[in-house]
C-alpha positions, 0 to 999 in steps of 0.5 A, a space after each residue: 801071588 807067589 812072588 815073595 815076601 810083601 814089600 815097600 815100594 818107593 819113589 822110583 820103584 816100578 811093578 808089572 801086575 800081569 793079567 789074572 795074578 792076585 795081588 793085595 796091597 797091605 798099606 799106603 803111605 801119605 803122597 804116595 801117587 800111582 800110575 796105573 797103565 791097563 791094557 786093554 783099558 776094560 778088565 775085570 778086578 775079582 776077589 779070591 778069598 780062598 788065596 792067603 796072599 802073600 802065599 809065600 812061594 817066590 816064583 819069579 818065572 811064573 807066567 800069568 797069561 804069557 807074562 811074568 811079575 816084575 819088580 823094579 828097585 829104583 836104588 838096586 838099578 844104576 843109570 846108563 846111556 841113553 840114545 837121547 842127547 842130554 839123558 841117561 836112562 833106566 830100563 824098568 824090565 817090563 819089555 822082558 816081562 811082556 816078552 815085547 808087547 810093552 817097554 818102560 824106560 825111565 829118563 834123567 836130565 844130565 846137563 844142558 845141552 839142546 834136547 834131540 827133537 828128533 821124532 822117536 819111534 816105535 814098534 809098539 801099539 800103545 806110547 805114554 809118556 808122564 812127565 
């Protein structure tokens, strides 16, 4: 809902639906996996037939409940420095588009050196971690 034109996603690619937007997926390709993070758990999923989605509007501030959509591009996004020994990392924009309440980084193995076990923490209610 008035986030642009549709688009393809690809491996790497990440989206943050926020609460109440109205999305509608027009297509899927074969082995496409979705990782669906819900928090709270429960939510209701509702349909709106008088809404033509896509609108056609692109209105990237637009807040629903307090947060924005977000769009992560795998291959417009460079890898930086990580704080973990042996990684680089890519922040997916969600902590921007919660305003805090969720963070989503992602992790790439740079060379051989030993993994820092180091316990990492955190501010947030919720981790989840896919490997």
């Amino acid at each position: 809902e008035d986030q642009g034109e549709p688009f393809v996603m690809h491996a790497g690619d990440c989206v943050l639906q926020p609460p109440t937007i109205r999305h509608r997926v027009l297509e899927a390709s074969d082995g496409l996996e979705v990782v669906e993070v819900s928090c709270p758990a429960e939510h209701e999923t509702l349909a709106d037939h008088d809404l033509t989605l896509p609108t056609g509007k692109f209105q990237p501030e637009k807040e629903f409940e307090g947060q924005r959509f977000v769009r992560h591009v795998a291959s417009q996004t460079q890898w930086g420095a990580s704080r973990w020994i042996g990684f680089e990392s890519k922040d997916l924009g969600i902590e921007a588009g919660t305003g805090g309440i969720g963070k989503a980084i992602l992790l790439r193995r740079t060379g051989p050196e030993a993994i820092d076990a180091e316990v990492e923490r955190h501010g947030y209610d919720f981790r989840f971690v896919f490997l």
